[in-house]
C-alpha positions as CSV (number, residue, x, y, z in Angstrom):
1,X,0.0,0.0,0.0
2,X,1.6,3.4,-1.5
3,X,0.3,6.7,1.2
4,X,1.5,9.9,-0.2
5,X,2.9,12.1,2.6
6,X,1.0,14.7,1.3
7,X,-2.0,14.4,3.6
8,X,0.4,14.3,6.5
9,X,2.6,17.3,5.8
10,X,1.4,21.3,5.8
11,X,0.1,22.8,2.9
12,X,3.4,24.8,1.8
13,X,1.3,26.0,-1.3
14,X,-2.2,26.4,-1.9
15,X,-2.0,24.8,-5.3
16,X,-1.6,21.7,-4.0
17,X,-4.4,19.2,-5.2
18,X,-6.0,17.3,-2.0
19,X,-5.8,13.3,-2.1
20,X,-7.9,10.8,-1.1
21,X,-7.9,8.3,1.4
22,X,-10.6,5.5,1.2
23,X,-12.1,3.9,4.4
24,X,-10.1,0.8,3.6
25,X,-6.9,2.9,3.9
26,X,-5.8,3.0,0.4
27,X,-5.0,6.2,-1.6
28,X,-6.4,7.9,-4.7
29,X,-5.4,11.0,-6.5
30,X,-8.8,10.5,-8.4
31,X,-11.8,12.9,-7.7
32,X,-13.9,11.7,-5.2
33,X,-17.2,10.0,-6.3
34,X,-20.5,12.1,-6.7
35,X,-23.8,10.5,-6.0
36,X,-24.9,11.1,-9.0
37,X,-22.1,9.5,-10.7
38,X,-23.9,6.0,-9.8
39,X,-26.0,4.2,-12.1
40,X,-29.5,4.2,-11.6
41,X,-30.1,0.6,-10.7
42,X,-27.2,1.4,-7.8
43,X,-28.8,4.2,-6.7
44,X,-30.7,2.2,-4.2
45,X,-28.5,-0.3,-3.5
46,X,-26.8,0.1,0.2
47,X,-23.8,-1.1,-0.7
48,X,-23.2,0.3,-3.8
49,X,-24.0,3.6,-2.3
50,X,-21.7,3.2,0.7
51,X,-18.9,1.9,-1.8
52,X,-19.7,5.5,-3.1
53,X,-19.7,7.6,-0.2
54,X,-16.2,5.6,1.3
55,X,-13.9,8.4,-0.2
56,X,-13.0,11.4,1.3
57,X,-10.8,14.3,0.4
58,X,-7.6,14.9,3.0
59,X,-6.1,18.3,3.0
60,X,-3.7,19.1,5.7
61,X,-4.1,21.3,8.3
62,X,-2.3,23.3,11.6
63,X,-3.9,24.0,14.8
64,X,-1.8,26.2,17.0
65,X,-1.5,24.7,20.0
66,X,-2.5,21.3,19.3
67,X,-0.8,18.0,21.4
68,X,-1.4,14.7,21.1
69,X,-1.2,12.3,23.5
70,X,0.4,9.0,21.7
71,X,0.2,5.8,23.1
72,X,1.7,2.5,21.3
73,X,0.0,-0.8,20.9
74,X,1.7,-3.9,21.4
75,X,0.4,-6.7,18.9
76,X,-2.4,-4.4,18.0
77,X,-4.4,-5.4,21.3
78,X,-2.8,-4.4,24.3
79,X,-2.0,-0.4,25.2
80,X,1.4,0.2,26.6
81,X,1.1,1.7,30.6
82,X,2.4,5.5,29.5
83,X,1.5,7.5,26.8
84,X,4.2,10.8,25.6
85,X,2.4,14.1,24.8
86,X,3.7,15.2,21.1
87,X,3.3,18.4,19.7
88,X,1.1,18.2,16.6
89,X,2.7,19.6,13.7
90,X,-0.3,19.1,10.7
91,X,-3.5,17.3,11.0
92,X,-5.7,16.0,8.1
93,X,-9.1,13.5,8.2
94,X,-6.5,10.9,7.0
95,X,-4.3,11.6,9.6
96,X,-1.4,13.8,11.8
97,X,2.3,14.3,11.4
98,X,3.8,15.3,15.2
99,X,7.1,15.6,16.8
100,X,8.1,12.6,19.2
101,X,11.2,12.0,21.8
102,X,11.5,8.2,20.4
103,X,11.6,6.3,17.4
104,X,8.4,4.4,16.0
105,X,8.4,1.6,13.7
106,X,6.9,1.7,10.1
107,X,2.9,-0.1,11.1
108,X,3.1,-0.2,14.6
109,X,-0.5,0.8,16.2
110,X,-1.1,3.7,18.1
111,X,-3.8,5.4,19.7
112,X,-4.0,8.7,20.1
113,X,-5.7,11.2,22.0
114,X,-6.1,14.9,20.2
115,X,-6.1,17.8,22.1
116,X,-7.5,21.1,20.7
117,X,-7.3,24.4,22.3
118,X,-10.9,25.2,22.7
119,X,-12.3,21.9,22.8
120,X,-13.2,20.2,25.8
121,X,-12.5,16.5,25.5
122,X,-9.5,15.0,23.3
123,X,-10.8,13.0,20.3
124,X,-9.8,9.6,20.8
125,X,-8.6,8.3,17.3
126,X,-6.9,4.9,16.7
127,X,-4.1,4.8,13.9
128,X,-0.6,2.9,12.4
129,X,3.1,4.8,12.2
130,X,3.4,5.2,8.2
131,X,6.8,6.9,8.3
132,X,9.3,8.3,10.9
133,X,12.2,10.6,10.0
134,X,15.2,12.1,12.3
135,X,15.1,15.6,12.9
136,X,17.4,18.2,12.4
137,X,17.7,18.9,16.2
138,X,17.0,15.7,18.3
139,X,13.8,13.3,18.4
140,X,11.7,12.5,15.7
141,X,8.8,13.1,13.0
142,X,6.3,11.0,13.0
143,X,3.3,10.4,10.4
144,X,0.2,8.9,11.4
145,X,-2.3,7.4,9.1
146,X,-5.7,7.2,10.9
147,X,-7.7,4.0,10.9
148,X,-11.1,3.7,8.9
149,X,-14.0,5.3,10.2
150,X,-17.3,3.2,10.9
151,X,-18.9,1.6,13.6
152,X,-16.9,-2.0,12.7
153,X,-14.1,-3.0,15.5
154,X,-10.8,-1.4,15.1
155,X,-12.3,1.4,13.2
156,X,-12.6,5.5,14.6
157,X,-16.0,6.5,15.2
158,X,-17.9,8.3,13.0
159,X,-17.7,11.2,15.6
160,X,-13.9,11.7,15.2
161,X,-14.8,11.9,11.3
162,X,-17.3,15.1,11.9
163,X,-14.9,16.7,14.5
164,X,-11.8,16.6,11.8
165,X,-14.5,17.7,9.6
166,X,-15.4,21.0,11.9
167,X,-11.4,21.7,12.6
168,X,-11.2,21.5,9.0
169,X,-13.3,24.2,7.8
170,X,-12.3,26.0,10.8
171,X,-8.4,26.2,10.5
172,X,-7.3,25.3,6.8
């Protein structure tokens, strides 16, 4: 599976075209699907529609101020005891880049919990390391692609989806 690290970095231009990250974690520099788009003997079938309506658009995002507090996963089940608090350096619906004290391996789980000025409670997202790079003055960069969204086990809840949605349209 190919992620382009451009829905994890900051918009450095504003001519840079969004991608697409499906619910089943692949990505697509293809326009997301219209309703419309589906034929009319799909257009009330469930799954073709929810097939449909699996795509959304990530553009990346900074919230000044934002921290995440990131917790690793062993074997994908069990939560290690301490989390570290990151700063969060870009945030999209597809997922978050932040600064970290340690290393994290390429596909190991996290779970994170994301802390916005203003909000009251963290949103609680689950996710997988995609890439981690050495910075220039100690630590590490870390890129996070978020799980799927739905109401099936291991996915984030719908919730976090409409949150992202709201700091979105709010701060990119």
């Amino acid at each position: 599976m190919h992620l382009s690290t451009e829905s994890l970095h900051p918009v450095t231009h504003p001519a840079m075209p969004p991608v697409l990250l499906t619910l089943d974690g692949t990505i697509s520099d293809a326009p997301p699907p219209v309703a419309s788009a589906l034929a009319p003997s799909a257009a009330h079938n469930p799954v073709a529609e929810a097939a449909a309506l699996q795509r959304i658009a990530c553009r990346s995002f900074q919230v000044s101020g934002a921290q995440a507090d990131v917790q690793r996963v062993l074997f994908g089940l069990v939560p290690w005891l301490s989390a570290e608090r990151c700063e969060v350096e870009s945030i999209s619906k597809g997922g978050l880049t932040f600064e970290s004290r340690l290393a994290m391996s390429h596909g190991e789980s996290v779970e994170l919990k994301l802390r916005v000025p203003g909000q009251r409670a963290p949103l609680l997202i689950k996710g997988e390391v995609r890439w981690c790079k050495r910075a220039r003055y100690g630590g590490h960069r870390v890129g996070v692609q978020f799980a799927a969204y739905g109401a099936s086990a291991g996915r984030n809840s719908r919730s976090v989806l409409v949150a992202l949605r709201a700091l979105e349209a709010k701060h990119a």
